[in-house]
C-alpha positions as CSV (number, residue, x, y, z in Angstrom):
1,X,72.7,81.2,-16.6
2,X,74.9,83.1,-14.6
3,X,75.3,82.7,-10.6
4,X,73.2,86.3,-10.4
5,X,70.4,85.5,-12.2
6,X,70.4,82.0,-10.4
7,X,70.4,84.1,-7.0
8,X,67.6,86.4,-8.1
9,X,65.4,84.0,-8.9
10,X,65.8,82.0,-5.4
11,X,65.4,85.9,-3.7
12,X,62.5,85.7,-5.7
13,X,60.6,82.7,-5.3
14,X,62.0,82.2,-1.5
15,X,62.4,85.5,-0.2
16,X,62.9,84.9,3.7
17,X,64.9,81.8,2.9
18,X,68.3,83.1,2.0
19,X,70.5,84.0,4.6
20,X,73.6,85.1,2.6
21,X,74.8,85.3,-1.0
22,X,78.4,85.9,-2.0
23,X,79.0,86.1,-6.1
24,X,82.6,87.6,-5.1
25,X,83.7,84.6,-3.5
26,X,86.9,82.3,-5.0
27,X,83.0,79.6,-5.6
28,X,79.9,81.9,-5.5
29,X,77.3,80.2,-2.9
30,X,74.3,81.0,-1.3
31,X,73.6,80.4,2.1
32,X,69.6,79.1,3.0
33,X,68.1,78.6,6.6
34,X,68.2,74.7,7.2
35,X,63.9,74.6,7.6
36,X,63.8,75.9,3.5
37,X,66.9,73.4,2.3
38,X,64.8,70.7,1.3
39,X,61.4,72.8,-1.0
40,X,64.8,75.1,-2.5
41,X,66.8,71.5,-3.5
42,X,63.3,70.7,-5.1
43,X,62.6,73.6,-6.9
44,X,66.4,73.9,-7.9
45,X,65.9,70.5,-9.3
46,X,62.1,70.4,-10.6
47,X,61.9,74.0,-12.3
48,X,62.6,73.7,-15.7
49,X,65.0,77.3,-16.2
50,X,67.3,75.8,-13.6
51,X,67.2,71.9,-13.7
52,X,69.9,71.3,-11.3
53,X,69.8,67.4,-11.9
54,X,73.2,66.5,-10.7
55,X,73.9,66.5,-7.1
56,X,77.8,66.4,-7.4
57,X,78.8,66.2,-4.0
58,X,77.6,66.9,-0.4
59,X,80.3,68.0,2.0
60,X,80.5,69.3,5.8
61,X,82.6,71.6,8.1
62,X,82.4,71.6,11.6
63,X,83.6,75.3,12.2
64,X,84.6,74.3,16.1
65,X,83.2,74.7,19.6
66,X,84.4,78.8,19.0
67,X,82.1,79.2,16.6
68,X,79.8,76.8,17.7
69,X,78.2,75.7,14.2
70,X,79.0,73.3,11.6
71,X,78.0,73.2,7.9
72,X,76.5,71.1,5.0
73,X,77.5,72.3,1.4
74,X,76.2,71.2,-1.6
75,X,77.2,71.2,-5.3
76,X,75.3,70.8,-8.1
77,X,75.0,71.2,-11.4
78,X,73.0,71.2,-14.6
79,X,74.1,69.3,-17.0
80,X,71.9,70.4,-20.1
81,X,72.5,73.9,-19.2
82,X,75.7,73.9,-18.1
83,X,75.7,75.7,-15.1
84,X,76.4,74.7,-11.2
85,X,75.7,76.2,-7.7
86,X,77.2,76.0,-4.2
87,X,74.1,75.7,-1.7
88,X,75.2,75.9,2.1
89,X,72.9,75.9,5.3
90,X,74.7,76.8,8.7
91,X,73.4,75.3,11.9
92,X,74.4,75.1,15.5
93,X,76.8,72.2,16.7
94,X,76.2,70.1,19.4
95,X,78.2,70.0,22.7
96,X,79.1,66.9,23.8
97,X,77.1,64.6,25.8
98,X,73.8,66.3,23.5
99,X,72.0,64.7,20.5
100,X,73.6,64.9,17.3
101,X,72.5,68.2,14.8
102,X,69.2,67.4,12.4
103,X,69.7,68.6,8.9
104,X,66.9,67.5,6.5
105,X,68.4,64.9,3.8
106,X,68.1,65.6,0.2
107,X,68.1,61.7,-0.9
108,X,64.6,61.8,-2.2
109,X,65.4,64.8,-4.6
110,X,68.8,63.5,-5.7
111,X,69.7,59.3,-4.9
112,X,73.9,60.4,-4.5
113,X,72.8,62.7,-2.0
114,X,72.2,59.1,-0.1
115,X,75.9,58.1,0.1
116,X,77.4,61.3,0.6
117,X,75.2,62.7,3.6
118,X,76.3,59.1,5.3
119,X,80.0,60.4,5.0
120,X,79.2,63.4,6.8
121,X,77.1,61.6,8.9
122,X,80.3,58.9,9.7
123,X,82.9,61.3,9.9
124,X,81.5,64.7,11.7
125,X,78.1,63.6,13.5
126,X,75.7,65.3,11.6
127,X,72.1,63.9,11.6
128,X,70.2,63.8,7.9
129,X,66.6,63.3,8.7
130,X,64.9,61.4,6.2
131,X,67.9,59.4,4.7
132,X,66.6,55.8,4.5
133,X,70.2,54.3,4.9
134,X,71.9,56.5,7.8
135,X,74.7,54.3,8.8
136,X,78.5,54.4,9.1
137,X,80.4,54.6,5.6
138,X,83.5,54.5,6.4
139,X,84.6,53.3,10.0
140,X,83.3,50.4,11.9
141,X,80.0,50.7,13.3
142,X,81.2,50.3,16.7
143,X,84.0,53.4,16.5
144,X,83.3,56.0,19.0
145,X,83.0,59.5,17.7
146,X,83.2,61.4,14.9
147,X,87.0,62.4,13.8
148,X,86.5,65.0,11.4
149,X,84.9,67.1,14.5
150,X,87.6,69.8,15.8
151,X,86.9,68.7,19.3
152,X,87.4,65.1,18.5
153,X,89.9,62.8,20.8
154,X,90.9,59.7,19.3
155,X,90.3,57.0,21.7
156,X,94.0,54.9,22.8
157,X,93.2,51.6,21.0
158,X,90.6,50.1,19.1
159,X,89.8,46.5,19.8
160,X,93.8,46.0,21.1
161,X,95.0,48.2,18.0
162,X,96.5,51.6,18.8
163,X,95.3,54.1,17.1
164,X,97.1,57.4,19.0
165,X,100.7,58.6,18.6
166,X,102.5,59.1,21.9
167,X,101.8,62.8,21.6
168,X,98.2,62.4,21.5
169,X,97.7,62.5,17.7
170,X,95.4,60.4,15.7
171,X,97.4,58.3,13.5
């Protein structure tokens, strides 16, 4: 199934859902409003012309304080059919000092989804509600921050470890 007919049947069934679809892009994707992510993951994965039962991998951006918004993208594909997707929802980014973004998790659709949304979670400060295991991946639980954020500022040591350059670089 091509990335058209994919599209048209999301426009379809979720009309008001779909922000933004580009089949011209370098990877075609489809952009959804963050409150639909979670019944479009389940329909993606439940209806039997799609089937999209491999959730290959769940990344972020945080698009800066400019912009103010960050995004989640997903990947998956079909295996039996042979055919994948990029999914993206766009949301605003917190300033600092606020509560961290809420973006509905997608574990209970796919069980990966668990693992990667705590990487985004670790690394840029984004929120998944509903994922049962929401911890730090890869730095220590006690690290402050989140340094894949473009506003992040590494802190001068870590337990008596530097961790900055002199110029003010993370190492």
């Amino acid at each position: 199934m091509t990335f058209v007919e994919i599209n048209q049947i999301l426009v379809t069934r979720f009309p008001d859902a779909i922000t933004e679809s580009r089949d011209n892009a370098i990877q075609p994707f489809i952009v959804v409003k963050t409150e639909s992510l979670t019944d479009i993951c389940r329909y993606l994965h439940e209806d039997s012309r799609l089937y999209f039962d491999y959730l290959a991998c769940v990344t972020a951006i945080d698009n800066g304080p400019g912009l103010a918004t960050m995004e989640v993208i997903y990947n998956l594909t079909s295996i039996p059919y042979g055919h994948d997707l990029m999914l993206k929802i766009i949301f605003p980014r917190n300033q600092d000092k606020e509560p961290l973004p809420v973006v509905p998790s997608v574990s209970h659709i796919w069980r990966t989804a668990e693992w990667h949304e705590r990487e985004a979670f670790d690394l840029l400060g984004i929120y998944f509600e509903g994922n049962k295991d929401l911890r730090r991946i890869l730095l220590p639980e006690d690290w402050e921050g989140h340094p894949l954020r473009k506003d992040y500022s590494a802190q001068e040591k870590y337990h008596g470890i530097s961790v900055r350059y002199e110029d003010g670089n993370a190492q």
